[in-house]
ZASEPA-39577 format. One record per residue: residue number from 1; x, y, z of N, C-alpha, C in turn. Coordinates in pm, whole numbers, plus 50000, padded with zeros to 5 digits. Example, Ala and Ser with C-alpha at 12.3 -4.5 7.8 and 13.67 -1.06 7.14 Angstrom:
% ZASEPA-39577
+-----+-------+-------+-------+-------+-------+-------+-------+-------+-------+
:  nr :  n.c1 :  n.c2 :  n.c3 : ca.c1 : ca.c2 : ca.c3 :  c.c1 :  c.c2 :  c.c3 :
+-----+-------+-------+-------+-------+-------+-------+-------+-------+-------+
:   1 : 51319 : 49431 : 50780 : 51230 : 49550 : 50780 : 51320 : 49670 : 50780 :
:   2 : 51285 : 49775 : 50708 : 51367 : 49894 : 50714 : 51290 : 50003 : 50787 :
+-----+-------+-------+-------+-------+-------+-------+-------+-------+-------+
//
This chain:
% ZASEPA-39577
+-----+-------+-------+-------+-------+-------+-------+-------+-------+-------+
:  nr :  n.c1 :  n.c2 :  n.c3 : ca.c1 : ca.c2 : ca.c3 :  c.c1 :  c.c2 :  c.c3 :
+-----+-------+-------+-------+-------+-------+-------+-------+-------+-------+
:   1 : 40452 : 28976 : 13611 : 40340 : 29029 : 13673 : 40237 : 29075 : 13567 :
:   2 : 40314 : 29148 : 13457 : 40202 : 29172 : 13317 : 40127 : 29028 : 13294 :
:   3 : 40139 : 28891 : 13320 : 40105 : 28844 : 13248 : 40018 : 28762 : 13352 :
:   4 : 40042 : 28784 : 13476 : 39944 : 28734 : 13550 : 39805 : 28813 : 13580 :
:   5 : 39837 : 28964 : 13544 : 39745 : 29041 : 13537 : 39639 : 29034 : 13405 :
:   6 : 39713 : 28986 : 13298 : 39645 : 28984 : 13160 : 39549 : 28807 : 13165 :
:   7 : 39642 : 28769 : 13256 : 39559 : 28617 : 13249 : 39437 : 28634 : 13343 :
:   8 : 39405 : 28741 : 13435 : 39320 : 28769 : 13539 : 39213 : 28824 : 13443 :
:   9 : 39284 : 28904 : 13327 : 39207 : 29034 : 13259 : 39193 : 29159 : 13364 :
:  10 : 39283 : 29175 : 13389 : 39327 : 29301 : 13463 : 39394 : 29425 : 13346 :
:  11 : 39330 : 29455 : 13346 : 39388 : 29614 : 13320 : 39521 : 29679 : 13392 :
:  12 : 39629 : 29657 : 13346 : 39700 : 29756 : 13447 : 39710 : 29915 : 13479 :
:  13 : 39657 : 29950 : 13393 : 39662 : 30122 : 13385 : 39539 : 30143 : 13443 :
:  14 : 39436 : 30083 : 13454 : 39294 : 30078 : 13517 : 39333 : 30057 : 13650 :
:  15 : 39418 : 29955 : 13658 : 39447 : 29954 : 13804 : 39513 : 30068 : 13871 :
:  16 : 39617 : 30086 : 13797 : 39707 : 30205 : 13869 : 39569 : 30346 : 13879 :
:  17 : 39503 : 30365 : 13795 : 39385 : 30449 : 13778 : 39336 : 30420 : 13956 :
:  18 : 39231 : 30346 : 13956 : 39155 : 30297 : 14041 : 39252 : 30297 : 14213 :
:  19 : 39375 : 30288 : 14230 : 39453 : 30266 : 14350 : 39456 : 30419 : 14318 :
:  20 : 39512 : 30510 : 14217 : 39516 : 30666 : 14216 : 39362 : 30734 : 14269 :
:  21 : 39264 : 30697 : 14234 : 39115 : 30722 : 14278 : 39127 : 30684 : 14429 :
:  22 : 39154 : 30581 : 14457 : 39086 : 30542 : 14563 : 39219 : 30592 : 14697 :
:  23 : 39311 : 30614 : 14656 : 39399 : 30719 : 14740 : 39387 : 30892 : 14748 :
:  24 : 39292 : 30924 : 14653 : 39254 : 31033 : 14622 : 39094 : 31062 : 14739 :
:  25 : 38997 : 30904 : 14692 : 38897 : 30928 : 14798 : 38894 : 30921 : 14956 :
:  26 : 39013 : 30849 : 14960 : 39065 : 30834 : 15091 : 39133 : 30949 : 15154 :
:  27 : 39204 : 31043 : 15120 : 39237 : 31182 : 15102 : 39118 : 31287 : 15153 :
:  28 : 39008 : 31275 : 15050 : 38869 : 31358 : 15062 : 38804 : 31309 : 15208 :
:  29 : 38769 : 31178 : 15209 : 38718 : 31099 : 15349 : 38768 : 31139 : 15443 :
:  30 : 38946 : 31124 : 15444 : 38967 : 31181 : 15583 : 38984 : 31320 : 15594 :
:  31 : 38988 : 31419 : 15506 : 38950 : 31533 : 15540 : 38811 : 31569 : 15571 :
:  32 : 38734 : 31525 : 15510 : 38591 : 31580 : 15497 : 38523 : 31504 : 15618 :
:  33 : 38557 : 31320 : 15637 : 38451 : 31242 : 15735 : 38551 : 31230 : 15859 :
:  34 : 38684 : 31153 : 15845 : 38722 : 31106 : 15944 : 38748 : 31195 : 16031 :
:  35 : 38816 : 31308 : 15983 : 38906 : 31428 : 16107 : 38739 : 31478 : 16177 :
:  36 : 38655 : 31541 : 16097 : 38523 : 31576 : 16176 : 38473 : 31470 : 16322 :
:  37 : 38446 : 31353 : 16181 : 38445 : 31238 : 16288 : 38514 : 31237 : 16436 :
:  38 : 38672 : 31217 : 16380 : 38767 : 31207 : 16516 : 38731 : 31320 : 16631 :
:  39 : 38716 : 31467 : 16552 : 38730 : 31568 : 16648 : 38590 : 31579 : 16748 :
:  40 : 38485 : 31498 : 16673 : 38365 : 31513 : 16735 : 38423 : 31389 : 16849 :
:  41 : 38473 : 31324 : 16839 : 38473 : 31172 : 16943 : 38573 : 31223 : 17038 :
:  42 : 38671 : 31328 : 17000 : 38734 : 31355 : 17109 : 38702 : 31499 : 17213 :
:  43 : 38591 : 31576 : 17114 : 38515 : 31646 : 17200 : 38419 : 31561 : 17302 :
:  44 : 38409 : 31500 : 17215 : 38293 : 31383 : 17320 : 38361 : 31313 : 17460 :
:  45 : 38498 : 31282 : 17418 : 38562 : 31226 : 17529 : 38589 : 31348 : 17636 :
:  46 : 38654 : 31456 : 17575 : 38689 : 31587 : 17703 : 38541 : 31590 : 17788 :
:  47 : 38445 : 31586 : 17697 : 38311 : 31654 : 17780 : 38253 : 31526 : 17858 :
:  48 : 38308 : 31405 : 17847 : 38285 : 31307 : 17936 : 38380 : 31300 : 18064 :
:  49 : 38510 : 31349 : 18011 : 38611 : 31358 : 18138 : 38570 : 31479 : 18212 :
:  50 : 38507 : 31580 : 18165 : 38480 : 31728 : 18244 : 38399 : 31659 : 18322 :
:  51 : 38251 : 31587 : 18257 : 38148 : 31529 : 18384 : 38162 : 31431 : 18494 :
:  52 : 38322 : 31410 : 18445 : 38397 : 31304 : 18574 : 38418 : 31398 : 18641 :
:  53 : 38496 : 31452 : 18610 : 38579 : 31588 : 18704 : 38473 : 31643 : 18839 :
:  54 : 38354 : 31685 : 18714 : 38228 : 31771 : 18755 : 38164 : 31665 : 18891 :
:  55 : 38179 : 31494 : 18827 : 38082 : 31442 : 18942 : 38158 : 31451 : 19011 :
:  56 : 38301 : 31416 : 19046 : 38361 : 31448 : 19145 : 38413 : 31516 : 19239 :
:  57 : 38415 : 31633 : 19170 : 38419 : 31773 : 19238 : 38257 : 31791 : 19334 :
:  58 : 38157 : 31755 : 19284 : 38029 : 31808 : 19332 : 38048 : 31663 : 19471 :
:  59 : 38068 : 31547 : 19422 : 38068 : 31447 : 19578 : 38189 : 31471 : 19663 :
:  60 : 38297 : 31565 : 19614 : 38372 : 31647 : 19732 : 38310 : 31738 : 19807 :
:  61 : 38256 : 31825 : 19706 : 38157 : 31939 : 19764 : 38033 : 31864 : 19898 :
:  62 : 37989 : 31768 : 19854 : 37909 : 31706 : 19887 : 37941 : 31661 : 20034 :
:  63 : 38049 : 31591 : 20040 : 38113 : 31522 : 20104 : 38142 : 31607 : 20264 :
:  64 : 38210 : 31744 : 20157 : 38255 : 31877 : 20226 : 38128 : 31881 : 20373 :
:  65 : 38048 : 31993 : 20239 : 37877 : 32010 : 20329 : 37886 : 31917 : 20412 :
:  66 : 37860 : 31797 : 20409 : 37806 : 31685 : 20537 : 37867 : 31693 : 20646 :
:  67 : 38036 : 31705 : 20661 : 38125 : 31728 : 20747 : 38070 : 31807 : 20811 :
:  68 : 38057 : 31937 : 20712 : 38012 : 32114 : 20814 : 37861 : 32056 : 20874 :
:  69 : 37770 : 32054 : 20836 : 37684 : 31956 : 20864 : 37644 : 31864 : 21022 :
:  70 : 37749 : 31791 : 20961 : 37752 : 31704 : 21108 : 37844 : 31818 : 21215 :
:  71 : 37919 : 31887 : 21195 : 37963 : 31975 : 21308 : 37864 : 32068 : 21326 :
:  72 : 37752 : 32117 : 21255 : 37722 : 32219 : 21277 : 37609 : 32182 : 21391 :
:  73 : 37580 : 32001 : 21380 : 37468 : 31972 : 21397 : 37513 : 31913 : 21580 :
:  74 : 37649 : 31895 : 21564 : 37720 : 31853 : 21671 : 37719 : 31950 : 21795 :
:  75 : 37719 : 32090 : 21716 : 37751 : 32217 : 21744 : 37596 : 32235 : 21829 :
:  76 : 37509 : 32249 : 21762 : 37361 : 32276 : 21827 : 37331 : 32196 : 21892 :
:  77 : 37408 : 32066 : 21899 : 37342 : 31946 : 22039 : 37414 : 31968 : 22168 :
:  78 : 37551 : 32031 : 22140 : 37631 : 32085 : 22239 : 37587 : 32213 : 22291 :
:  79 : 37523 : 32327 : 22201 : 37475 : 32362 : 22289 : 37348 : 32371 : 22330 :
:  80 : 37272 : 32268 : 22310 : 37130 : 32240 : 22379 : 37153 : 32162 : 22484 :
:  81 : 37241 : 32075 : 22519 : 37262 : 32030 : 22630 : 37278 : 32117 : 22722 :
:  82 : 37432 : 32232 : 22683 : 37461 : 32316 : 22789 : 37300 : 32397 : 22854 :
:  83 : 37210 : 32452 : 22722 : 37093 : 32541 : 22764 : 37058 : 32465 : 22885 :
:  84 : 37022 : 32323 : 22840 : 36932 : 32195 : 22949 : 36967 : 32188 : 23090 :
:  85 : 37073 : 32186 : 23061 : 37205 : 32178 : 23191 : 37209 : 32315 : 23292 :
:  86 : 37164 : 32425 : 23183 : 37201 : 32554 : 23283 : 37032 : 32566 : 23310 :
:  87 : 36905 : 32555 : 23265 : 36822 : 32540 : 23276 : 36776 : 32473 : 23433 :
:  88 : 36802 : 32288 : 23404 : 36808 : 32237 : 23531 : 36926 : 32285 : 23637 :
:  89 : 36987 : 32327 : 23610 : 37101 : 32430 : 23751 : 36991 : 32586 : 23763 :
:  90 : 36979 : 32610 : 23716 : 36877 : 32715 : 23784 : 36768 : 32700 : 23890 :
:  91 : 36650 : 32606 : 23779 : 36589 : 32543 : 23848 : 36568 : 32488 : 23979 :
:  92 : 36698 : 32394 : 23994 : 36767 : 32350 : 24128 : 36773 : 32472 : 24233 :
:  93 : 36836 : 32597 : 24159 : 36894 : 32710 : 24248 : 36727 : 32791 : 24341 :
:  94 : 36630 : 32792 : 24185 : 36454 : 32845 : 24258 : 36462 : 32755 : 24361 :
:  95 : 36483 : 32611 : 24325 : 36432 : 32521 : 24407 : 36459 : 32517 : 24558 :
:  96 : 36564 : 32564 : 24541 : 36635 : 32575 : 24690 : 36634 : 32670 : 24761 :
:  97 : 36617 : 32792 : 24659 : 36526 : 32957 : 24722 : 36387 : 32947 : 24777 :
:  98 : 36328 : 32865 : 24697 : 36169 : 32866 : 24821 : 36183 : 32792 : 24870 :
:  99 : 36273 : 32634 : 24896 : 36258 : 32565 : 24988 : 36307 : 32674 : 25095 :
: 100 : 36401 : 32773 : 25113 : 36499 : 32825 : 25214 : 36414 : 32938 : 25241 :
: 101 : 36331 : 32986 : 25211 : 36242 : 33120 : 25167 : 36080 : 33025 : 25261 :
: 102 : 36071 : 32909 : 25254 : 35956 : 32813 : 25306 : 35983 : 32779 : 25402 :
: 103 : 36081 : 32718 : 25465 : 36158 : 32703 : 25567 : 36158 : 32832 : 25670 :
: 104 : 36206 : 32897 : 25658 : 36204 : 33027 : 25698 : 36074 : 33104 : 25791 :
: 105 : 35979 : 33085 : 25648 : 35839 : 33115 : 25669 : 35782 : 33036 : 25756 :
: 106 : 35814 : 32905 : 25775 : 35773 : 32798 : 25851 : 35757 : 32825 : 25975 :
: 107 : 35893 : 32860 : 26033 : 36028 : 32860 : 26138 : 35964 : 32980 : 26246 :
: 108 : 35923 : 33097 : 26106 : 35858 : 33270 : 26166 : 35749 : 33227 : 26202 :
: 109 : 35639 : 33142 : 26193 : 35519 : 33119 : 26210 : 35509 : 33013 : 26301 :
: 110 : 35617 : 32905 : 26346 : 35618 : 32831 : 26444 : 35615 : 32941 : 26576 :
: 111 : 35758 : 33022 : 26563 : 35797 : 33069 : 26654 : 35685 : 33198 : 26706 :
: 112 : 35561 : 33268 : 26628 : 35495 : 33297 : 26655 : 35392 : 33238 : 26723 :
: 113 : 35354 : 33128 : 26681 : 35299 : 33028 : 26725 : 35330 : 33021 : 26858 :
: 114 : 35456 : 32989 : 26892 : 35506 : 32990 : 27076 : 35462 : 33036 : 27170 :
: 115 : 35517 : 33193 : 27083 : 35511 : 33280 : 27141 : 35315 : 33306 : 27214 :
: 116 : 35256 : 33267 : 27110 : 35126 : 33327 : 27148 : 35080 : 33204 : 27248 :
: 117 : 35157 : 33101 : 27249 : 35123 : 33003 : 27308 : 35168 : 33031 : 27435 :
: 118 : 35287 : 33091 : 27459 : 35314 : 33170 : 27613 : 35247 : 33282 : 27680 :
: 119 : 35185 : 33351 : 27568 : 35098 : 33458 : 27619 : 34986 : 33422 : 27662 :
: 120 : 34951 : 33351 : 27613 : 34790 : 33284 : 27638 : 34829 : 33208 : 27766 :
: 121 : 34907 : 33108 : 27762 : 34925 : 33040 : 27875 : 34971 : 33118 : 28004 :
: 122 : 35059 : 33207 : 27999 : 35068 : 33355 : 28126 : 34944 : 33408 : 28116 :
: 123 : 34838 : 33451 : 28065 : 34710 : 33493 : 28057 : 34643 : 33399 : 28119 :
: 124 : 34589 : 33304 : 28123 : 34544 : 33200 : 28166 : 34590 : 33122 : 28326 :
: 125 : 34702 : 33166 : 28341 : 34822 : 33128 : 28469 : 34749 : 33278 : 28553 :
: 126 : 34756 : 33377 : 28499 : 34726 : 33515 : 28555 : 34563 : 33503 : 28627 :
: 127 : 34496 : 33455 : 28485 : 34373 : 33467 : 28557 : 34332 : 33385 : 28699 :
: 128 : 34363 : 33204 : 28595 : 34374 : 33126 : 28750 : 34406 : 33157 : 28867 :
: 129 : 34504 : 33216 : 28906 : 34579 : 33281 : 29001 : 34505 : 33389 : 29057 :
: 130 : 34425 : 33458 : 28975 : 34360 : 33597 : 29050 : 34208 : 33520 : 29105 :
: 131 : 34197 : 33387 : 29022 : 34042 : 33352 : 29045 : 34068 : 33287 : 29186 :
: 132 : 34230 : 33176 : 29230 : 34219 : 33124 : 29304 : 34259 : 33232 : 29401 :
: 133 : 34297 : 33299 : 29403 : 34291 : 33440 : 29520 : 34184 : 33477 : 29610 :
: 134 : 34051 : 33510 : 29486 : 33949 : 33534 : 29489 : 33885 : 33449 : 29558 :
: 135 : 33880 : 33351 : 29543 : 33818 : 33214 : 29602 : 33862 : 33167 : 29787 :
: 136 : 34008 : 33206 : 29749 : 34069 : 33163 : 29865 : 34018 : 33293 : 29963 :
: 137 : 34001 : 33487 : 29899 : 33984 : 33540 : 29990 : 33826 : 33531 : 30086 :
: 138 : 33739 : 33479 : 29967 : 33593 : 33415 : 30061 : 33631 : 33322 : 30136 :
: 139 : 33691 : 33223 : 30081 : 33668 : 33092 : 30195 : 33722 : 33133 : 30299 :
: 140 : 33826 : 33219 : 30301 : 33884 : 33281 : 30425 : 33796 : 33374 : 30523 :
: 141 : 33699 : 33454 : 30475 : 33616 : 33536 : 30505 : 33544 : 33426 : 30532 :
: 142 : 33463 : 33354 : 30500 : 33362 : 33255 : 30542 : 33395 : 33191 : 30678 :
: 143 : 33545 : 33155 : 30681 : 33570 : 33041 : 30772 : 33650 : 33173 : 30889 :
: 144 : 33653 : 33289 : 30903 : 33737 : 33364 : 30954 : 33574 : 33467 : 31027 :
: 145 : 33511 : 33441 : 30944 : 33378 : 33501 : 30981 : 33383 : 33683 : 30917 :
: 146 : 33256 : 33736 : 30912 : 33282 : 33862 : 30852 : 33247 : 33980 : 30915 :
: 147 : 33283 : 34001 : 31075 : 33285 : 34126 : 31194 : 33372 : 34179 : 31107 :
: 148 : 33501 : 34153 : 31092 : 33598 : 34242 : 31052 : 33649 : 34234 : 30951 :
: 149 : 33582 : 34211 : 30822 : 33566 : 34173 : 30768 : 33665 : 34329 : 30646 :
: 150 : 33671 : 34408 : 30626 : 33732 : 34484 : 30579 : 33857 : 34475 : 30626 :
: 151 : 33911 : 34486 : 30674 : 34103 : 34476 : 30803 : 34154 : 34349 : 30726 :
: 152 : 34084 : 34251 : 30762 : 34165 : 34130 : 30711 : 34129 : 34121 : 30597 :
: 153 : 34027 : 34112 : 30522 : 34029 : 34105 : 30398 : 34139 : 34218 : 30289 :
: 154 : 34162 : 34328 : 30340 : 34272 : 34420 : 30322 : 34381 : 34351 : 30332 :
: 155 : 34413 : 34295 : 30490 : 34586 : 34234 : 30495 : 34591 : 34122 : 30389 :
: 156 : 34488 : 34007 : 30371 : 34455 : 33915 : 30296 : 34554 : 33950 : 30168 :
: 157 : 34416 : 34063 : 30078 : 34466 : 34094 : 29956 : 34632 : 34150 : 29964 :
: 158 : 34687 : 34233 : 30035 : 34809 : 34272 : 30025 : 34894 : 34147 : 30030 :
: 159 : 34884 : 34069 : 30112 : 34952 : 33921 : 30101 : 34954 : 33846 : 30005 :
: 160 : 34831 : 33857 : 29896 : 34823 : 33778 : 29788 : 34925 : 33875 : 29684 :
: 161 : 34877 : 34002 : 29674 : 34932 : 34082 : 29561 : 35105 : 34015 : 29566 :
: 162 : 35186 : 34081 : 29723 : 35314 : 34048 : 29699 : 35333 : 33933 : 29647 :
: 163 : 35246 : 33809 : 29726 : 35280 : 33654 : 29648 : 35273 : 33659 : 29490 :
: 164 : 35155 : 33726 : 29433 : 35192 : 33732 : 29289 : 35264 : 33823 : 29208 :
: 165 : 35351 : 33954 : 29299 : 35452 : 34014 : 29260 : 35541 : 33888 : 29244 :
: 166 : 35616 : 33863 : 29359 : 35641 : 33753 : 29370 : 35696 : 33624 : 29251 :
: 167 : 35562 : 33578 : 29228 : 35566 : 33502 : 29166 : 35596 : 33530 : 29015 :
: 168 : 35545 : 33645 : 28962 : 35561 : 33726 : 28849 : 35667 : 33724 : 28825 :
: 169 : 35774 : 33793 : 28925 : 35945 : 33803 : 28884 : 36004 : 33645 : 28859 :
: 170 : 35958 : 33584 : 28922 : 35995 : 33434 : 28924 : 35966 : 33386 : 28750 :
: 171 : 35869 : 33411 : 28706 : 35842 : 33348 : 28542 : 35915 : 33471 : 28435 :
: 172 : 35920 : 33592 : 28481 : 35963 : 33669 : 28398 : 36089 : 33596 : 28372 :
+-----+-------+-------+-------+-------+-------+-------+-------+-------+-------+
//
């Protein structure tokens, strides 16, 4: 080996020198560059796995919220329906109070109505009746002649009155 080194022009003690140096700078490097180096690349990696962690934790969170979210939102349509629902059931309930309250009013004002329609019509029955009395007690006097004209016209009227006593109890 001396002599393949001497035929190169190799130095051997230069060499052993130079492999002693360069195990020596390799020594300094990885204390001084590589370990810094490494520790920075594996801080770098934790703080990349934390922002995994982090995105994932926050699209759980995320995820979470939407759930509550959609229930909460489920929650206020359920009960805006019910409001709607008890709203139109009320409604319905006015509705059916003044129809029943109108009705009513209707019914009181027909039946007044009748009524005045019987009074008027007995008013009217009354008068006719006293006019055709009246009528009948001249033509009677006319055609009966008028000597005695007080006597019979007296029995006359008493005859009519009972007929429309009479007749009175009959409609009562």
């Amino acid at each position: 080996m001396t002599e393949i080194l001497n035929a190169l022009n190799i130095n051997p003690v230069l060499l052993a020198l130079n492999i002693v140096l360069f195990l020596v700078l390799l020594a300094i490097l990885n204390v001084m560059f590589w370990k810094p180096i490494m520790n920075q690349l594996e801080k770098r990696k934790r703080s990349i796995e934390d922002a995994h962690k982090a995105v994932d934790r926050t699209q759980r969170e995320m995820e979470s919220l939407r759930d509550e979210y959609r229930v909460s939102l489920a929650k206020i349509e359920s009960d805006a329906r019910a409001r709607i629902q008890q709203a139109v059931h009320e409604a319905q309930q006015e509705r059916e109070r003044i129809l029943s309250e109108a009705r009513t009013q209707s019914e009181e004002i027909k039946r007044q109505g009748e009524e005045t329609i019987r009074e008027e019509s007995d008013a009217a029955m009354r008068k006719m009746i006293s006019t055709m009395d009246q009528l009948s007690l001249r033509t009677l006097d006319s055609i009966l002649g008028s000597g005695d004209g007080g006597g019979r016209s007296t029995l006359v009227q008493e005859y009519i009155a009972k007929q429309s006593d009479h007749s009175n109890g009959e409609n009562n």
